[in-house]
C-alpha positions in Angstrom: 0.0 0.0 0.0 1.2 3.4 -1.1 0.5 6.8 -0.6 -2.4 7.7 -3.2 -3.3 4.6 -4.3 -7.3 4.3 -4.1 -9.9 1.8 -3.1 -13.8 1.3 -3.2 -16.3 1.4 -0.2 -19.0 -0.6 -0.5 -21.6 -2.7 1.5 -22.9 -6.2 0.7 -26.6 -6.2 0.1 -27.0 -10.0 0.3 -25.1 -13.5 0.0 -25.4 -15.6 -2.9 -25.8 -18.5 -2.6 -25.8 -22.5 -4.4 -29.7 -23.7 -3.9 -28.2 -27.3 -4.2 -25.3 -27.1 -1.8 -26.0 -24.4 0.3 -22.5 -22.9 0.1 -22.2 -19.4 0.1 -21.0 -17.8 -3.6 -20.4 -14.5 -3.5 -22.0 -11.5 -2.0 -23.6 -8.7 -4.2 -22.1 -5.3 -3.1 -23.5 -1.9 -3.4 -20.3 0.6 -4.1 -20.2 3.7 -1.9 -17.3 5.9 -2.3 -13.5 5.9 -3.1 -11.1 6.2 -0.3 -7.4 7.4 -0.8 -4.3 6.5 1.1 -3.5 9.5 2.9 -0.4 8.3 5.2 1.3 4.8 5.5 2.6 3.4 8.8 4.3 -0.4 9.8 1.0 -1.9 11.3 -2.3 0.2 9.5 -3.0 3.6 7.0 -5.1 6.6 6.9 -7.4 7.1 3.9 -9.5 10.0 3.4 -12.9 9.7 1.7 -13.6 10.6 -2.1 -17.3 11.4 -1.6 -20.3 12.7 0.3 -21.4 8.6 1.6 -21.0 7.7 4.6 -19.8 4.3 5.8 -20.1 2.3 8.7 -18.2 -0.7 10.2 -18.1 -3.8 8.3 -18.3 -2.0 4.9 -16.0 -3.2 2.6 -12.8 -2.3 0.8 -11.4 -3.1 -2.4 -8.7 -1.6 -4.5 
């Protein structure tokens, strides 16, 4: 992870999943925002948020 580099915010709207097995596929996401990398450190980074969205724990983050 670098300084600048950008990722999606999003939320999962549901699971998908196998009707004959029952395993979970996938989940369908709703995209939010962007988030860029704002300051690196050893153990964690800051990222500021592209957008007017807000997010809440247990969003997710892609890049």
């Amino acid at each position: 992870m670098e300084i600048g580099d950008t990722f999606t915010v999003g939320h999962a709207i549901r699971e998908l999943f196998d009707p004959a097995s029952g395993i979970v596929l996938g989940k369908i996401e709703e995209q939010l925002v962007q988030a860029q990398v704002e300051q690196v450190m050893p153990t964690c980074a800051v990222a500021r948020i592209v957008g007017n969205f807000p997010i809440n724990r247990g969003d997710l983050l892609h890049q």
